[in-house]
C-alpha angles and dihedrals in degrees: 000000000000093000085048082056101053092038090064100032100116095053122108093193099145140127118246121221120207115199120161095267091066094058127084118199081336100305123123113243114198085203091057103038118101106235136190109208124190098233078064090059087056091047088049087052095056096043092053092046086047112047093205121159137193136186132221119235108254089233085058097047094048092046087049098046084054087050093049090055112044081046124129094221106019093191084062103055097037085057099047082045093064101040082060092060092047095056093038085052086054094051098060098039085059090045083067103034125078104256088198081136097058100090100054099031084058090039096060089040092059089048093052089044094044096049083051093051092049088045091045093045101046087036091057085217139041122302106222130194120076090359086068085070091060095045113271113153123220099254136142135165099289098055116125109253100011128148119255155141140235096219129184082262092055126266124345141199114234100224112239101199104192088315121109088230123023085227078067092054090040087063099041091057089046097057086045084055095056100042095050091046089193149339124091097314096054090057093046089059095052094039095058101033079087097061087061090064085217104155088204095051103049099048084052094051093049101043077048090062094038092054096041092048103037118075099195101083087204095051090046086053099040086053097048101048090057087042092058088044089055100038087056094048101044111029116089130258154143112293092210096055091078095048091042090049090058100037084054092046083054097051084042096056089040091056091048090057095039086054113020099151107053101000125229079289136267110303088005096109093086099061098060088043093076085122083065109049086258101290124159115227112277090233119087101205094045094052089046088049096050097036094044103029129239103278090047086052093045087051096042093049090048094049087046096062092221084165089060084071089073094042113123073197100128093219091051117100092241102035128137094281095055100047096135081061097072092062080077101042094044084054085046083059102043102050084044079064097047104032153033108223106095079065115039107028121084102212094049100047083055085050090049088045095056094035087065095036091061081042101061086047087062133070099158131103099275136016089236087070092079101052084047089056095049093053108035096028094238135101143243138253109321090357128277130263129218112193097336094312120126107223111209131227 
């Protein structure tokens, strides 16, 4: 079932629930919604086959429960909560199991996403029919609140894909990007990041490309940085997003320090946010910060390792060994800082679950090694260690 599972990632096929408490002032908030996807019946699938099961550290369970109730809306915390534990239980279940299927299951699902991208880009509007089933939404370019861009050409629609903002499938095709390193579907991913119009994935993309073709590392730096300067000036965009980041950073800030011990509660950001169309912060570790709490952020992050990211430790997931690696994580970093959707959206928390889980398997110069071992039965540079296990030539 796991290679079900990355085959349909990047789908967003679910049913949405509206009770009361996802509502604000009567309107329907998707942040707020409960929603089954389908990519949660395959989970369940897996979790009742497996019979796997994970505990929660005691420190965590007492923090949450505090989150839950100093909440402002306690359902929505209790359900984001659980879709956290759903995706941490995940997480642990891959780091045990062989992920020899990653590489085509994500390959296929690149090539699906990416032929939707090009239709919906060339169509101006959704395309209907079979892709329904995988989550694609009835839009075009007169549909209130959709995203587009005023172009040289005229106006144009942001293909969604099957993605709920066209800067979320910037991002998937840019860590799919990263994982693949080259080969077609490498260049399929980068050829179609541009059609999304997202700024931040485009100057990634194409930093991404400076730094993997130019030896100098000087010169690499010296270009990218006038690349991103370009690329901000001169590719289009809304005139409003800058001064409503910042509006939104301000409110976040405000609510951390407004509540600096619980939080507003997990999922909760949104709902004090009506000024702004609703919209959560577009900074990941503020938002964690004002909907957990400072003493829950501080423990997560702790629990998390993130220091383990800068080891030269050779066991750590980002060693020595492993230095390639920290492209991704360092795009990983950067989006968290511009954007939301690593939070808040479903399908990209489970890409960011699987992506880890693969990167804890690895400890080798570069995340392609793995996929050339399965299939050739050799490893990479250096070798490549499983679970701290060193497999021979």
């Amino acid at each position: 079932m796991i290679w079900f599972l990355l085959l349909f990632l990047p789908s967003q096929l679910g049913f949405h629930f509206w009770p009361e408490w996802s509502m604000v002032h009567g309107v329907r908030i998707d942040y707020l919604s409960p929603t089954l996807y389908f990519t949660d019946l395959i989970i369940a699938t897996i979790w009742v086959f497996s019979k796997f099961k994970v505990r929660v550290p005691l420190s965590i369970i007492i923090f949450l429960t505090l989150n839950i109730f100093f909440s402002q809306s306690p359902f929505v915390s209790i359900y984001r909560w659980l879709r956290f534990y759903e995706y941490y239980w995940l997480f642990k279940y891959l780091v045990k199991k062989d992920l020899s299927l990653v590489s085509c299951c994500l390959s296929l699902s690149v090539i699906w996403v990416s032929i939707l991208t090009w239709w919906q880009f060339i169509a101006q509007s959704s395309i209907g029919g079979l892709w329904y089933f995988l989550g694609e939404r009835n839009f075009d370019i007169t549909t209130i609140g959709i995203a587009r861009t005023l172009t040289p050409i005229g106006l144009m629609l942001r293909p969604y894909a099957v993605f709920p903002h066209p800067n979320a499938l910037a991002a998937f095709l840019l860590l799919m990007a990263l994982v693949f390193k080259k080969g077609k579907v490498f260049w399929l991913a980068m050829l179609t990041i541009p059609l999304t119009l997202s700024r931040t994935g485009i100057i990634l993309a194409v930093v991404l490309l400076i730094v993997r073709f130019m030896k100098n590392r000087i010169l690499a730096l010296s270009l990218s940085l006038v690349t991103c300067y370009l690329l901000l000036v001169y590719i289009p965009g809304s005139p409003d997003s800058w001064t409503q980041r910042l509006d939104l950073l301000k409110v976040g800030f405000e609510t951390i320090m407004k509540y600096p011990l619980w939080g507003v509660g997990l999922g909760n950001f949104v709902a004090i946010t009506s000024a702004y169309h609703f919209q959560p912060v577009h900074n990941v570790f503020v938002l964690a910060a004002a909907e957990l709490g400072l003493p829950l952020f501080l423990v997560l992050g702790y629990l998390l390792k993130i220091t383990r990211l800068h080891s030269a430790d050779a066991d750590s997931i980002c060693g020595q060994e492993n230095c390639k690696l920290k492209i991704a994580f360092a795009v990983l970093l950067i989006t968290a800082n511009v954007d939301h959707y690593w939070w808040t959206l479903p399908q990209m928390q489970l890409l960011l679950t699987i992506f880890l889980a693969v990167a804890v398997q690895l400890n080798h110069g570069g995340i392609r090694g793995i996929y050339r071992w399965r299939i050739s039965g050799k490893p990479g540079p250096g070798g490549l260690r499983v679970r701290g296990q060193k497999l021979k030539q």
